[in-house]
Each structure stands twice: as C-alpha cells, then as structure tokens.
FIGU-756320 format. One line per field, with one value per atom (N, C-alpha, C): atom name; x, y, z; chain; residue number from 0. Coordinates in pm, 1 decimal. Layout:
// FIGU-756320
site	[CA  ...];
u	[X  ...];
v	[Y  ...];
w	[Z  ...];
unit	[A  ...];
pos	[NUM  ...];
//
This chain:
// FIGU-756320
site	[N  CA  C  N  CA  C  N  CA  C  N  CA  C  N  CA  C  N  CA  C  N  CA  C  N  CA  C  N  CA  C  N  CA  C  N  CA  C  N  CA  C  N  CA  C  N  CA  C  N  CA  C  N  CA  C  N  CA  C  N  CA  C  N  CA  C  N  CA  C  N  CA  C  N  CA  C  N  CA  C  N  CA  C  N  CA  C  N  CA  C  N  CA  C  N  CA  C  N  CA  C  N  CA  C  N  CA  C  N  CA  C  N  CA  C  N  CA  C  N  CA  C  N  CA  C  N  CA  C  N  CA  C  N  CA  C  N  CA  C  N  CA  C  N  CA  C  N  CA  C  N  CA  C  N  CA  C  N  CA  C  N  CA  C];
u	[86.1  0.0  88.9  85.7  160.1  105.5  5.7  -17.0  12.2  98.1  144.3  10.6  -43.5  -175.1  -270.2  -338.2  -439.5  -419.3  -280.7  -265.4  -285.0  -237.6  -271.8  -407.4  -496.0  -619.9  -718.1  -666.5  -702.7  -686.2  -568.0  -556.6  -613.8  -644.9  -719.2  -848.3  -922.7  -1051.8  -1094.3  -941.6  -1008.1  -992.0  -894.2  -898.2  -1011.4  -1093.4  -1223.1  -1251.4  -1348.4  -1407.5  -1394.8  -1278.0  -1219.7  -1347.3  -1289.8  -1337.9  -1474.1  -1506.7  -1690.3  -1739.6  -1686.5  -1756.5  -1732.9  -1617.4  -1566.7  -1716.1  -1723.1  -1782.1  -1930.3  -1953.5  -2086.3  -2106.2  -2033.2  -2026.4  -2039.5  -1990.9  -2003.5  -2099.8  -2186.2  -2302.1  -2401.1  -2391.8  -2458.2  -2531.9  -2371.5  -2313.0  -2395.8  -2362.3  -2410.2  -2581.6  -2661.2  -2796.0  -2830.5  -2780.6  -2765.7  -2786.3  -2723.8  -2681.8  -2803.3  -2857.1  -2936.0  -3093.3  -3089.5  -3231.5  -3235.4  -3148.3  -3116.9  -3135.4  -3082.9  -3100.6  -3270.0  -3306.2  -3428.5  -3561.0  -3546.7  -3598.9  -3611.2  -3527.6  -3482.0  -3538.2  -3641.3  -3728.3  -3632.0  -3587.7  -3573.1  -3490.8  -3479.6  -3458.2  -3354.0  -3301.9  -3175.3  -3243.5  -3337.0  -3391.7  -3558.1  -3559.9  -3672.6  -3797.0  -3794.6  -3919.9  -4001.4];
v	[-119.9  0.0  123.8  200.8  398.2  416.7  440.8  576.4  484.0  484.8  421.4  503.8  639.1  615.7  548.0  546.6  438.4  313.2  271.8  153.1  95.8  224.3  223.4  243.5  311.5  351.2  223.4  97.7  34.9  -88.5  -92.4  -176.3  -156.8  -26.4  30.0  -29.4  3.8  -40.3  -178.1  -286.9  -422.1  -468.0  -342.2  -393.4  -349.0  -245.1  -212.0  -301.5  -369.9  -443.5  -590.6  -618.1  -748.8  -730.0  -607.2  -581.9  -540.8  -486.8  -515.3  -622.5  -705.8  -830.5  -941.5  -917.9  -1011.0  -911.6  -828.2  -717.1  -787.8  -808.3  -822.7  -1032.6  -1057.4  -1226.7  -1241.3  -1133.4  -1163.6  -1125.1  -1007.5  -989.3  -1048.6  -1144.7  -1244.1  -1378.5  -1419.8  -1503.6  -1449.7  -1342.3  -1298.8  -1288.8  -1256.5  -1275.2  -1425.9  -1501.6  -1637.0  -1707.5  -1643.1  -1711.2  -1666.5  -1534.6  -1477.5  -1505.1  -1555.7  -1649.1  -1745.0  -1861.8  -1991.6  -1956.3  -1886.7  -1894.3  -1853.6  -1767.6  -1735.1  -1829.1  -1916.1  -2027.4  -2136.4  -2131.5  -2260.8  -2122.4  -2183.6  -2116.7  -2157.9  -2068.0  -2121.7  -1973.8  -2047.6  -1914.8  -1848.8  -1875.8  -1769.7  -1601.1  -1686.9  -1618.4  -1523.6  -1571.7  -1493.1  -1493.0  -1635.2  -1610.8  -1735.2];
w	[0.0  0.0  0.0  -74.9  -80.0  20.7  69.9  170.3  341.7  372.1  535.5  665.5  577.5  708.8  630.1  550.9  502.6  572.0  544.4  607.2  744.1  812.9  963.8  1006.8  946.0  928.6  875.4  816.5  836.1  918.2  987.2  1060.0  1181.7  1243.8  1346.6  1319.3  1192.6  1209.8  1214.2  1160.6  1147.0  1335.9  1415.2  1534.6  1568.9  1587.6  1624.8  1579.7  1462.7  1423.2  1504.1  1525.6  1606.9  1764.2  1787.9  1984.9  1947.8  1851.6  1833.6  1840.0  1777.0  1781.4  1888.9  1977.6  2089.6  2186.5  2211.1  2298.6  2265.1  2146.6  2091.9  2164.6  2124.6  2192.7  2315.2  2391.7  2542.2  2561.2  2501.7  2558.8  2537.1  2397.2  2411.0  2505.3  2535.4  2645.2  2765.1  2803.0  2926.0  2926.3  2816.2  2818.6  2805.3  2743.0  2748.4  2885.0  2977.8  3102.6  3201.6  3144.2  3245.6  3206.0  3102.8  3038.8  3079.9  3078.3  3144.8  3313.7  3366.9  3531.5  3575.7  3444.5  3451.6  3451.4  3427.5  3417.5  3503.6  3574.1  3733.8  3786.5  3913.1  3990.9  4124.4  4252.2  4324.5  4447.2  4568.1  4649.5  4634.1  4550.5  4486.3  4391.1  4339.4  4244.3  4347.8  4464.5  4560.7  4537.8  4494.0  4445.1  4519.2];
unit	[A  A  A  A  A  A  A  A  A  A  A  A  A  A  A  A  A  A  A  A  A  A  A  A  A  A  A  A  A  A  A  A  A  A  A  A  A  A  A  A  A  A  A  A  A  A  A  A  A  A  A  A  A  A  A  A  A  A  A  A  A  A  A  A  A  A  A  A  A  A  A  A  A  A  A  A  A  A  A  A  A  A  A  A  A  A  A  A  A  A  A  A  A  A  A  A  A  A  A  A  A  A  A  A  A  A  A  A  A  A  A  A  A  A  A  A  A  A  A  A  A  A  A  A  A  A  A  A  A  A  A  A  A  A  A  A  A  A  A  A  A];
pos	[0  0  0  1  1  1  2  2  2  3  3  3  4  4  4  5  5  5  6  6  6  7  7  7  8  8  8  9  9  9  10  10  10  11  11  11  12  12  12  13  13  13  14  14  14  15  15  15  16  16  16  17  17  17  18  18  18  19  19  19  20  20  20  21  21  21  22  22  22  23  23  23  24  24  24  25  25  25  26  26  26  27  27  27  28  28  28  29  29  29  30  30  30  31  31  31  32  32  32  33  33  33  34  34  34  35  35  35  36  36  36  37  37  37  38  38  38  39  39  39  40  40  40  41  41  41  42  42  42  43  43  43  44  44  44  45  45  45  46  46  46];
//
C-alpha cells in the first residue's frame, strides 16, 4: 500500500471491528446465562 496512514487507518478499524464483535459475543453469552437462570425457579432467584 503507498499511503502508510491508510494503512494504519485500516488496521485500526479491522482492530475495532475485532473488539466489536468479541464485545458483541459476550453480551450475548451474558444474556444467554441470564435467560437460562431465569428459568430454574428457586430461592436464589426470591421467588
């Protein structure tokens, strides 16, 4: 590539892009977990 900021300019965004989507998985994960616990009734949950 000629232009050395383009280049950097894109390597920044494929790292954003990387931590968007790790960011985006965990919050998955984490609603995942809180649907599943949601479901087992019991005195943890106060009910």
């Amino acid at each position: 590539i000629a232009d050395p900021m383009l280049a950097e300019m894109g390597k920044n965004l494929k790292e954003a892009m990387k931590m968007l989507e790790d960011s985006q998985r965990r919050t998955e994960e984490e609603n995942g977990k809180e649907l599943i616990s949601g479901d087992i009734p019991g005195p943890l949950q106060g009910r």
